[in-house]
C-alpha atoms as an extended CHARMM CRD file, in Angstrom:
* protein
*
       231  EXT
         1         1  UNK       CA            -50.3170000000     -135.5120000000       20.1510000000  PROA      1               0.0000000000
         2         2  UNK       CA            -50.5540000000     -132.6390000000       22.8590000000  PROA      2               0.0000000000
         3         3  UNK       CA            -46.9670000000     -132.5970000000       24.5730000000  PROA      3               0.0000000000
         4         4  UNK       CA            -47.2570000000     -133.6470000000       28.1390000000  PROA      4               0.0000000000
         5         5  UNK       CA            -47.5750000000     -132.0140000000       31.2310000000  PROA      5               0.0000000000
         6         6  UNK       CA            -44.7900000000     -131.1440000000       33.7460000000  PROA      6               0.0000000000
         7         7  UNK       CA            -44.6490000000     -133.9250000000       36.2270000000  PROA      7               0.0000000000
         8         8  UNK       CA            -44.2700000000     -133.5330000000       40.6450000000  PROA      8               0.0000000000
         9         9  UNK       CA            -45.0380000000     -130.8970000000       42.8130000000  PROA      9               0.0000000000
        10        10  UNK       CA            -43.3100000000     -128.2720000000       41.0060000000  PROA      10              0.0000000000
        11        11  UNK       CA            -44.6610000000     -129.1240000000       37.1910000000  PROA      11              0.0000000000
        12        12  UNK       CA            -48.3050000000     -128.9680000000       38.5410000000  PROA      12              0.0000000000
        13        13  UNK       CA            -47.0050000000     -125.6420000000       40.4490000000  PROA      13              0.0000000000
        14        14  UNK       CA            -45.7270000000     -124.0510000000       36.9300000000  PROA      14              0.0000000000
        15        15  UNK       CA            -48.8960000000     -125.2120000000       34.8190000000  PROA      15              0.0000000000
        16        16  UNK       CA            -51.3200000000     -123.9220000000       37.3900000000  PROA      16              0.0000000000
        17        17  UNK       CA            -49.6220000000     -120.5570000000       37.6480000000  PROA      17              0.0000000000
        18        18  UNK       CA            -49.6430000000     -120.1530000000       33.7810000000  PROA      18              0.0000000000
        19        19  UNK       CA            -53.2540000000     -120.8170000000       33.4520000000  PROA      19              0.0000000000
        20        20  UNK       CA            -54.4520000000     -118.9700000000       36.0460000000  PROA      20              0.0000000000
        21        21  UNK       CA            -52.3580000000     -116.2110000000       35.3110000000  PROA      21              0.0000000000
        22        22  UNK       CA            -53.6100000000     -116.0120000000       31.6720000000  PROA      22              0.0000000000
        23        23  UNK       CA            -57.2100000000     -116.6810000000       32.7870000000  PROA      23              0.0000000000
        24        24  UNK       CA            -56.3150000000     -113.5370000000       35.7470000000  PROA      24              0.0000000000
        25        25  UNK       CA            -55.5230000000     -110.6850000000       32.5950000000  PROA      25              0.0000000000
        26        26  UNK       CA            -58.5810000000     -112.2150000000       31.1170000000  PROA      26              0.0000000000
        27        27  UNK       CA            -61.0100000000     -111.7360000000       33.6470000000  PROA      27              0.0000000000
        28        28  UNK       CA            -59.1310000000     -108.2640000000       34.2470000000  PROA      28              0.0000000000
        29        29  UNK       CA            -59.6690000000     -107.3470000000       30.5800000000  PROA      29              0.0000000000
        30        30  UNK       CA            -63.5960000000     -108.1270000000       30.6660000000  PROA      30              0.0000000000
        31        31  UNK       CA            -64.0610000000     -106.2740000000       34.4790000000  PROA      31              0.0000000000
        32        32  UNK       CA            -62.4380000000     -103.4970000000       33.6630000000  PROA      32              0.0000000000
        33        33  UNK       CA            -63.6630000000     -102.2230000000       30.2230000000  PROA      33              0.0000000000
        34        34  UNK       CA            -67.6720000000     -103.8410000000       31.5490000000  PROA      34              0.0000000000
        35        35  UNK       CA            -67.0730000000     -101.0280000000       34.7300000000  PROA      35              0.0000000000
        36        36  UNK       CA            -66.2150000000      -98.4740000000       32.0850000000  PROA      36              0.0000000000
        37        37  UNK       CA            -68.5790000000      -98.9500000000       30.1580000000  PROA      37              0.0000000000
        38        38  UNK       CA            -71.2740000000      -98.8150000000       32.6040000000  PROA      38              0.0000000000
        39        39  UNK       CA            -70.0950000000      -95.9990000000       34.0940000000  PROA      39              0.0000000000
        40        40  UNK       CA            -69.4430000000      -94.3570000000       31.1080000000  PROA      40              0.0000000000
        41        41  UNK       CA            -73.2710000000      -95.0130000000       29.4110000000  PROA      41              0.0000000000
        42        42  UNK       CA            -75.0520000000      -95.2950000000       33.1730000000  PROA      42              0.0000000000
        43        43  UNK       CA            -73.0820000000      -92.2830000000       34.8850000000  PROA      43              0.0000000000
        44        44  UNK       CA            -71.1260000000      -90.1700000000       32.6030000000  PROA      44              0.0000000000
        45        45  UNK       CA            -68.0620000000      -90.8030000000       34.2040000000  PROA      45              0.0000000000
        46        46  UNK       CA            -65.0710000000      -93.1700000000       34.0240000000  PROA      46              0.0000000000
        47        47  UNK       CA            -61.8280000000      -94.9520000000       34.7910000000  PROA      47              0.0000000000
        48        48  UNK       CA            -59.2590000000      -92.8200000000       32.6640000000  PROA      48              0.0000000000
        49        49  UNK       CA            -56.4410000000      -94.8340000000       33.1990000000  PROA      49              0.0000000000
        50        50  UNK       CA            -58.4830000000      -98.0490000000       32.2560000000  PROA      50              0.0000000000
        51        51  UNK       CA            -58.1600000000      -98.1140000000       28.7010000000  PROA      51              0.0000000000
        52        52  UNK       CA            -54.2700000000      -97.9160000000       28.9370000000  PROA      52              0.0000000000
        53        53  UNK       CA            -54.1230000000     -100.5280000000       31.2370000000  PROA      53              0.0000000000
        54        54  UNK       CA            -56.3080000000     -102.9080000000       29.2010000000  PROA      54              0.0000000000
        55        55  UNK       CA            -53.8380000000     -102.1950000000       26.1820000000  PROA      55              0.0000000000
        56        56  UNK       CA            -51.1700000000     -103.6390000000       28.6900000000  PROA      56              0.0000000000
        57        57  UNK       CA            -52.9950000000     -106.8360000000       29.7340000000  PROA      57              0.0000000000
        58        58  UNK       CA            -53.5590000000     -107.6820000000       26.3030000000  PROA      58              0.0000000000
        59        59  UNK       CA            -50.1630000000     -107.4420000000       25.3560000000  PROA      59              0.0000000000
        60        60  UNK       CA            -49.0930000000     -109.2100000000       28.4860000000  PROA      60              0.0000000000
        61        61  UNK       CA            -51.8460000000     -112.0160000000       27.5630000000  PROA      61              0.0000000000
        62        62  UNK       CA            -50.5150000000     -112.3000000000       23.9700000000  PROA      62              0.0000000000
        63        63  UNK       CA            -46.5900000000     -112.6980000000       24.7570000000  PROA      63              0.0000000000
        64        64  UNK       CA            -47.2630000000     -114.5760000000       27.8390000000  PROA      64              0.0000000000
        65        65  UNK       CA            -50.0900000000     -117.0540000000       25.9610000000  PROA      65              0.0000000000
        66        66  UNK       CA            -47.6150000000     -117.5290000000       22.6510000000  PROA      66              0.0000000000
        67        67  UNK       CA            -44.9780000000     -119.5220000000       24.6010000000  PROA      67              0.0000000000
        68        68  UNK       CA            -48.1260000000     -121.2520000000       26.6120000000  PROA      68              0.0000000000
        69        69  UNK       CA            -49.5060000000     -122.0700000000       23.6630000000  PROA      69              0.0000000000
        70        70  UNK       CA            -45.6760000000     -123.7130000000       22.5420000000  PROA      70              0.0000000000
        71        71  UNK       CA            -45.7200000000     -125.4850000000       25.5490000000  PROA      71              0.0000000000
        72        72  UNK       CA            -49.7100000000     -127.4030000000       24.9810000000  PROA      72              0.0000000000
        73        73  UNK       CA            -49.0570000000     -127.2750000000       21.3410000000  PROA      73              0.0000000000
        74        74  UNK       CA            -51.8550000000     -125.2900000000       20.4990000000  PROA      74              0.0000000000
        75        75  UNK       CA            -50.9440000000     -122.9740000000       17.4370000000  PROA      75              0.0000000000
        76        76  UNK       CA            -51.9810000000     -124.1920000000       14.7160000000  PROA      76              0.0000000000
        77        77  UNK       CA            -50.5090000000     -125.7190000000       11.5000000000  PROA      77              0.0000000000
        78        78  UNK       CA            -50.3930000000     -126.3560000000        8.3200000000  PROA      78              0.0000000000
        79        79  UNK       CA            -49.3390000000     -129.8680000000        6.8110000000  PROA      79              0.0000000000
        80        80  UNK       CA            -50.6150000000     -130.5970000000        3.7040000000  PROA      80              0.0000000000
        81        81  UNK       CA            -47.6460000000     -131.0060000000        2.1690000000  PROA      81              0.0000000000
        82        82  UNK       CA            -45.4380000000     -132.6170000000        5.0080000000  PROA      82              0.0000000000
        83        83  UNK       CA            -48.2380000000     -134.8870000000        6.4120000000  PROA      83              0.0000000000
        84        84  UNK       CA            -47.6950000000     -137.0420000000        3.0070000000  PROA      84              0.0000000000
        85        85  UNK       CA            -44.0220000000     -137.3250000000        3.0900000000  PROA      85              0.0000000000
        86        86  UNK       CA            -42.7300000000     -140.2440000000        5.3820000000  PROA      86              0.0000000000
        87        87  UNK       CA            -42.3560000000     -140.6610000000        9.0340000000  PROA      87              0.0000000000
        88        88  UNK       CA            -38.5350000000     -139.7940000000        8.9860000000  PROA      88              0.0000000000
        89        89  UNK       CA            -38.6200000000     -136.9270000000        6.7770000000  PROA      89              0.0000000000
        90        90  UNK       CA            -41.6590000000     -135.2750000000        8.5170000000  PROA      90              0.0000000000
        91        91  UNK       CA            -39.4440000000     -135.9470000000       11.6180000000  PROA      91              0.0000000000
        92        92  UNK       CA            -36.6500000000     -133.8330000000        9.9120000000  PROA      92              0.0000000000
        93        93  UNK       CA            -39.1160000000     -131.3200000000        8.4630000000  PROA      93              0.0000000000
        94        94  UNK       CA            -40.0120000000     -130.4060000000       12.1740000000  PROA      94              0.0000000000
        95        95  UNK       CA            -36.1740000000     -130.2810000000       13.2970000000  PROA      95              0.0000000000
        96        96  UNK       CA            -35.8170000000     -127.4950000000       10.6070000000  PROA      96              0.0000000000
        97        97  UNK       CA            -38.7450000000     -125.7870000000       11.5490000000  PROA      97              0.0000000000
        98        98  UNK       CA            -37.5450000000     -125.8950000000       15.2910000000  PROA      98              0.0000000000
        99        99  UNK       CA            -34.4720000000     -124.5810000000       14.3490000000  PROA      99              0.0000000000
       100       100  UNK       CA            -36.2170000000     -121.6540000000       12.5110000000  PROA      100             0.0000000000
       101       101  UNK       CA            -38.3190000000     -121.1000000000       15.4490000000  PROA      101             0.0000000000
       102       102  UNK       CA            -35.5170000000     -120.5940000000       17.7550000000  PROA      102             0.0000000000
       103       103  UNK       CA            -33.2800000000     -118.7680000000       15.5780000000  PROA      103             0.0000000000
       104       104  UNK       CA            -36.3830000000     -116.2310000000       15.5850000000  PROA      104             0.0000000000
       105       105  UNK       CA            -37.2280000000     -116.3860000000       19.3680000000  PROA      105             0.0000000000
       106       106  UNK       CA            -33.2680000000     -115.3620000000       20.3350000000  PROA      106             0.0000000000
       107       107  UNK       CA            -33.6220000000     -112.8110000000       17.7340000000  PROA      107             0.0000000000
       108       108  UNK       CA            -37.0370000000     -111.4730000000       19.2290000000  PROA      108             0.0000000000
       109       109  UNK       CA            -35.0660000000     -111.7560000000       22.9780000000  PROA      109             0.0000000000
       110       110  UNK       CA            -32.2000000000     -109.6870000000       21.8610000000  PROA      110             0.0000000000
       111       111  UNK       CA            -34.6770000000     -107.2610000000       20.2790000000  PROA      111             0.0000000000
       112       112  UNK       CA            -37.1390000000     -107.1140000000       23.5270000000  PROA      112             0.0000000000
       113       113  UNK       CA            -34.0470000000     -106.7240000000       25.6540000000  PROA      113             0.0000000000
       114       114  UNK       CA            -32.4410000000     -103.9200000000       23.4200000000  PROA      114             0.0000000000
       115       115  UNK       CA            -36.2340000000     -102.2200000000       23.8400000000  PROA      115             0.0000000000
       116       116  UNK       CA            -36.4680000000     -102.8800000000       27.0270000000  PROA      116             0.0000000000
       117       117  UNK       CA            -33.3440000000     -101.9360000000       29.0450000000  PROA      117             0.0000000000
       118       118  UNK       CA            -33.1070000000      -98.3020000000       28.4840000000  PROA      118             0.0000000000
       119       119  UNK       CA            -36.7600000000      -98.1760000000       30.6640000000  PROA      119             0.0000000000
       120       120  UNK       CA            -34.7390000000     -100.0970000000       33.1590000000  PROA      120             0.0000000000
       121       121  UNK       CA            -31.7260000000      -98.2870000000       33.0490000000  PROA      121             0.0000000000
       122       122  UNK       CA            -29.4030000000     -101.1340000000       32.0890000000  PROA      122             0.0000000000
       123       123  UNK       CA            -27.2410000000     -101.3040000000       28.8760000000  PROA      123             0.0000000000
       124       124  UNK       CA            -28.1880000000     -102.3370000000       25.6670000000  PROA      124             0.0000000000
       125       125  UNK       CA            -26.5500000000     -105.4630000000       23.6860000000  PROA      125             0.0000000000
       126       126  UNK       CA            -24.2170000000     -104.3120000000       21.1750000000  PROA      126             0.0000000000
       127       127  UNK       CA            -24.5060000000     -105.7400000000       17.2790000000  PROA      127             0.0000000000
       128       128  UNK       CA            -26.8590000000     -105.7670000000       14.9570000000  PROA      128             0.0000000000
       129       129  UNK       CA            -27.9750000000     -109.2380000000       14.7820000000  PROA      129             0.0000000000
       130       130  UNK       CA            -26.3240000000     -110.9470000000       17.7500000000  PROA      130             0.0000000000
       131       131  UNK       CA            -25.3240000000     -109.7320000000       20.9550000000  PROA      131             0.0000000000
       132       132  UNK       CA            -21.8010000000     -108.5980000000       21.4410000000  PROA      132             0.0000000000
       133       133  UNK       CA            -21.1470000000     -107.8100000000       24.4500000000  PROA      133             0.0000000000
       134       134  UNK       CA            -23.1770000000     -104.7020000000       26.5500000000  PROA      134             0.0000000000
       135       135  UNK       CA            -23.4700000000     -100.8350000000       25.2460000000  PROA      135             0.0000000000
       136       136  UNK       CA            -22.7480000000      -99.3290000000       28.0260000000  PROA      136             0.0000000000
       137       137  UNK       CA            -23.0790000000      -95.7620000000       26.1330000000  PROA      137             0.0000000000
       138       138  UNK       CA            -27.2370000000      -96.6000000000       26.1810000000  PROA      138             0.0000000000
       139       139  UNK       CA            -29.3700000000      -93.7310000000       26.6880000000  PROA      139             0.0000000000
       140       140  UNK       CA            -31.2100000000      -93.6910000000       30.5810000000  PROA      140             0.0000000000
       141       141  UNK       CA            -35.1190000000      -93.5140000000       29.9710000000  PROA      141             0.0000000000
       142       142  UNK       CA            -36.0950000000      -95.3650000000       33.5570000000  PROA      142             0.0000000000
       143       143  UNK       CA            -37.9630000000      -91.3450000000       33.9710000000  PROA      143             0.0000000000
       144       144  UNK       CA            -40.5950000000      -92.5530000000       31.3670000000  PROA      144             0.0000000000
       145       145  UNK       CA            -44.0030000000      -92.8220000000       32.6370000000  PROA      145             0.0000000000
       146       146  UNK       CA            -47.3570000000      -94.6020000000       31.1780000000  PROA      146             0.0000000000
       147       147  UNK       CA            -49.7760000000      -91.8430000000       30.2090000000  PROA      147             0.0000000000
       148       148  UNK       CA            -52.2440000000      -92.4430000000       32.6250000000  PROA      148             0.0000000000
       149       149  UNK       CA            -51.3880000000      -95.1870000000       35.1630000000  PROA      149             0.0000000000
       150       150  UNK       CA            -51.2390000000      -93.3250000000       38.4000000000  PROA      150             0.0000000000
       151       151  UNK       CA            -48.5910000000      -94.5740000000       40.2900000000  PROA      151             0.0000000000
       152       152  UNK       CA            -49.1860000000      -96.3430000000       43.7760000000  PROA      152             0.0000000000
       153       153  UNK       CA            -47.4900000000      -95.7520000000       46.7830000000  PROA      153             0.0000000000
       154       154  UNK       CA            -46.3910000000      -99.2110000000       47.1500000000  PROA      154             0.0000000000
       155       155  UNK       CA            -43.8860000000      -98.9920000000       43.9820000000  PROA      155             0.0000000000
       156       156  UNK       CA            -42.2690000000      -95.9830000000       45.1230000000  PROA      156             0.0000000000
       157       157  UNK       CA            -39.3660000000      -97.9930000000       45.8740000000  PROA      157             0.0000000000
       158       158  UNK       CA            -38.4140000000      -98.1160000000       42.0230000000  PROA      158             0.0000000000
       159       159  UNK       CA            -38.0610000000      -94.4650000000       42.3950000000  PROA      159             0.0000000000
       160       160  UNK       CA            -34.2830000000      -94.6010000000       43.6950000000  PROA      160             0.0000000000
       161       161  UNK       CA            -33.5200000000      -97.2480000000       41.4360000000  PROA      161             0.0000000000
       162       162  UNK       CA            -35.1340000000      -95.1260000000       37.9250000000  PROA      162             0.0000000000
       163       163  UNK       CA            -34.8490000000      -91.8020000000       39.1380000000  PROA      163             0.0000000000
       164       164  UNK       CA            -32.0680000000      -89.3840000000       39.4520000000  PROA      164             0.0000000000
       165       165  UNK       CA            -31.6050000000      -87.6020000000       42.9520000000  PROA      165             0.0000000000
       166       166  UNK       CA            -33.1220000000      -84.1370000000       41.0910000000  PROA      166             0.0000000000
       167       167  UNK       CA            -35.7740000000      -85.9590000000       39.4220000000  PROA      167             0.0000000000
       168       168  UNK       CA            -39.7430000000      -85.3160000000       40.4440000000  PROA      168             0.0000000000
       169       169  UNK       CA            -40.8650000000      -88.6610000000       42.3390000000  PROA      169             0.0000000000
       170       170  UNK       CA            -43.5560000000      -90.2230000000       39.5200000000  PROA      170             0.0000000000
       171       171  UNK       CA            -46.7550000000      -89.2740000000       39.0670000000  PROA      171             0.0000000000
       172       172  UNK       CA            -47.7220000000      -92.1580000000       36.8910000000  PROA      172             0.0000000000
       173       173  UNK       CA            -46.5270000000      -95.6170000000       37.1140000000  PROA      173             0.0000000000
       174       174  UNK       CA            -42.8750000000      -95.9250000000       35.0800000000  PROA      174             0.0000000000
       175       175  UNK       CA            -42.8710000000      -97.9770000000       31.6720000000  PROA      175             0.0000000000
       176       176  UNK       CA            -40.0790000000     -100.2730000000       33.0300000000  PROA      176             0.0000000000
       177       177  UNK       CA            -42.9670000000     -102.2450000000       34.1970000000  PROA      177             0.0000000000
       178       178  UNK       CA            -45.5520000000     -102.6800000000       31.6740000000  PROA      178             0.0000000000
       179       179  UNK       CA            -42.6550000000     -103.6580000000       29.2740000000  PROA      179             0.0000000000
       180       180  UNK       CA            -41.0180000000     -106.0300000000       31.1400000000  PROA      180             0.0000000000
       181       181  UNK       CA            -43.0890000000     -108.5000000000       29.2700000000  PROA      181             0.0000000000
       182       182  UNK       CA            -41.5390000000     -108.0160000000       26.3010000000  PROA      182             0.0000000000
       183       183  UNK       CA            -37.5570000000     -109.5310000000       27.6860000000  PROA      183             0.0000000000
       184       184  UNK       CA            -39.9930000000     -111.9330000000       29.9000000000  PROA      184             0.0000000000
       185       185  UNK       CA            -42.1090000000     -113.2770000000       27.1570000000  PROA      185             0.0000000000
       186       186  UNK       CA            -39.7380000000     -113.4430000000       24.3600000000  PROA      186             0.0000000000
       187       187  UNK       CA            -36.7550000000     -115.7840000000       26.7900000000  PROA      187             0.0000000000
       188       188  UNK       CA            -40.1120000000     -117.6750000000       27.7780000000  PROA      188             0.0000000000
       189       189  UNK       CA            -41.1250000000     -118.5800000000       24.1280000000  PROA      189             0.0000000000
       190       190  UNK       CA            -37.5290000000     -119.3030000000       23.5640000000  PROA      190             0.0000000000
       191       191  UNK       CA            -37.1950000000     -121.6290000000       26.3360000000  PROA      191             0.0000000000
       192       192  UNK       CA            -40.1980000000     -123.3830000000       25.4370000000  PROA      192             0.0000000000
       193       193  UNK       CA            -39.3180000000     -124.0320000000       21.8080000000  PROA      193             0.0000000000
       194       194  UNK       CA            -36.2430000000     -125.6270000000       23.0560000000  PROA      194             0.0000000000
       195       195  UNK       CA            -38.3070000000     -127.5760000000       24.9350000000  PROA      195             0.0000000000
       196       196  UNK       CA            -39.7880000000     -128.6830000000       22.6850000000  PROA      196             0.0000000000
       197       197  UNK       CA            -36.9930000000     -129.2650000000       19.8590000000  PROA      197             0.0000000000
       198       198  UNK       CA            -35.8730000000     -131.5820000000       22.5840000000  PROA      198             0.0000000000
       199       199  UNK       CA            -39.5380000000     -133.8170000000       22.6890000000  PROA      199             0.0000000000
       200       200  UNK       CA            -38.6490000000     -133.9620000000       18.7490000000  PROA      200             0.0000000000
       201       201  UNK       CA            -35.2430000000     -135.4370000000       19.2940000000  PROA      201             0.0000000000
       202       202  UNK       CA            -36.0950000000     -137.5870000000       22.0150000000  PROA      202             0.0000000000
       203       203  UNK       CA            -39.3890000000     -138.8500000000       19.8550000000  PROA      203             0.0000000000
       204       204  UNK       CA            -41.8350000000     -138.2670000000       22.4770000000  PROA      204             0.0000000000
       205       205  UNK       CA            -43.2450000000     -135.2690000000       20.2150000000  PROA      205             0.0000000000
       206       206  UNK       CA            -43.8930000000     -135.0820000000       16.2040000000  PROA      206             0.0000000000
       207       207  UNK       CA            -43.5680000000     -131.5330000000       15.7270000000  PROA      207             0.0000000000
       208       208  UNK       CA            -44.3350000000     -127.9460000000       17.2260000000  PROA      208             0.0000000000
       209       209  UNK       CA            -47.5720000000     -127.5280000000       16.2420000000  PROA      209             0.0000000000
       210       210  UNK       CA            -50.1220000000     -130.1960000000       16.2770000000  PROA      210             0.0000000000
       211       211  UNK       CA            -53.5880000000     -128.7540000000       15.9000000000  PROA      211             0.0000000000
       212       212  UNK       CA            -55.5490000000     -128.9750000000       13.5340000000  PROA      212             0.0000000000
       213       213  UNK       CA            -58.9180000000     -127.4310000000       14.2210000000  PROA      213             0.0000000000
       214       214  UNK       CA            -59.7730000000     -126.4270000000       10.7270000000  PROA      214             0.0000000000
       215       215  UNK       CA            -60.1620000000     -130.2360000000        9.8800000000  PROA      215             0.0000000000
       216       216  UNK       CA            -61.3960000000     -130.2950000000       13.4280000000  PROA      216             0.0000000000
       217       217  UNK       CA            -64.4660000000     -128.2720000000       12.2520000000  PROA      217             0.0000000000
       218       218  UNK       CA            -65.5820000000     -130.4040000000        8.9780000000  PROA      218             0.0000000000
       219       219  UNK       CA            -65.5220000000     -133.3390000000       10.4590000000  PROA      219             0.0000000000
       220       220  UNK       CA            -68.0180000000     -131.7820000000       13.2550000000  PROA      220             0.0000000000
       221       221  UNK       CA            -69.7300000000     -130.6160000000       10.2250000000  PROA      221             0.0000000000
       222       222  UNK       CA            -69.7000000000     -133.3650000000        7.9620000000  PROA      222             0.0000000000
       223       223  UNK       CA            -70.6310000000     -135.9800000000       11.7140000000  PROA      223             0.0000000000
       224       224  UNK       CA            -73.7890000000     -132.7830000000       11.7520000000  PROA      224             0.0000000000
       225       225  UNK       CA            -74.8050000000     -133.1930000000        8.3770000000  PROA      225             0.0000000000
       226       226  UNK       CA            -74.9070000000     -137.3050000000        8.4470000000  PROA      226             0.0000000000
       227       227  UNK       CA            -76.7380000000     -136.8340000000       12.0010000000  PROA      227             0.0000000000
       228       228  UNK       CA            -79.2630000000     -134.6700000000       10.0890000000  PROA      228             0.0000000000
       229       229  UNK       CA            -79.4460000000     -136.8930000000        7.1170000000  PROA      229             0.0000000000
       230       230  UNK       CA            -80.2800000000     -139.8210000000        9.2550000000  PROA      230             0.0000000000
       231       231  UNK       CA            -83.1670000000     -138.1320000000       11.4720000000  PROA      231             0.0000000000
């Protein structure tokens, strides 16, 4: 069962953005390391920066896809053992591993965040495990730039907001922004996995992962093979 698609105006808004903006990084993977690679091999020269910001669109693509692929159930699973046991204990089965799930995602938030908010120059949670409350002794690091990203003129509006009054204005864009996806991705994923703990309540889901395309492939392969046998 593939969970079901947001509904109205706005679902169809949210579901076209997601796609497209996965299948954007993509297509901006793919263009930009084909152009260095031709100009590397066909002209000797390059895009310097392109490498780094490559590394960033796949990163973006993975933490952005993972709580896409929550939403479509597309990870896949492994049920050997649960898929024999009966309707309401596979039912309870999935609540635990829901529960798991989330416990992880607000884990991975609180983690992104606590990585996150020095770039931004904004406070840290305090505990170890759980947030307490907001460090407000955390460290500034909104100066930090990406290696090679030069930084546009149109951002230079972050430059009050990350920089000190004595600070140089950047040369390179700041790391606040490639690694916003981190906080982004991880409350996304944990969002969606509530989401869809509550299809599993409510019964219009079985579980959080629902693919199977390992028994997908043999039975394309075994359907080949009888095709073959009869011809």
């Amino acid at each position: 069962m593939v969970a079901p698609r947001h509904r109205g105006r706005l679902g169809g808004f949210i579901d076209a953005f997601e796609e497209n903006f996965i299948a954007l990084l993509m297509a901006l993977m793919v263009i930009m390391t084909f152009v260095n690679v031709v100009l590397r091999y066909g002209f000797s020269s390059s895009i310097f920066w392109a490498p780094e910001m490559v590394e960033y669109f796949f990163a973006w693509l993975v933490l952005f896809g993972m709580s896409y692929a929550v939403k479509i159930t597309a990870h896949l699973g492994v049920d050997a053992v649960t898929a024999r046991l009966p309707d309401r204990s596979q039912r309870i089965m999935a609540l635990l591993a829901a529960a798991v799930c989330i416990i992880y995602a607000f884990l991975l938030l609180k983690g992104a965040w606590d990585y996150w908010a020095p770039f931004a120059n904004l406070p840290q949670t305090e505990g170890r495990w759980f947030p307490l409350g907001l460090n407000e002794n955390t460290r500034q690091n909104g100066w930090y730039e990406t290696e090679f990203v030069p930084m546009p003129d149109v951002l230079r509006f972050l430059e009050p907001w990350l920089l000190l009054p004595e600070d140089p204005p950047f040369q390179y864009v700041p790391r606040v922004l490639p690694y916003v996806i981190l906080p982004f991705g991880a409350a996304l994923l944990l969002y969606r996995l509530i989401q869809a703990t509550v299809a599993i309540v409510l019964g219009t889901s079985s579980g959080l992962i629902v693919s199977h395309e390992a028994e997908e492939l043999v039975d394309e392969a075994a359907e080949k093979i009888a095709r073959e046998e009869r011809n």
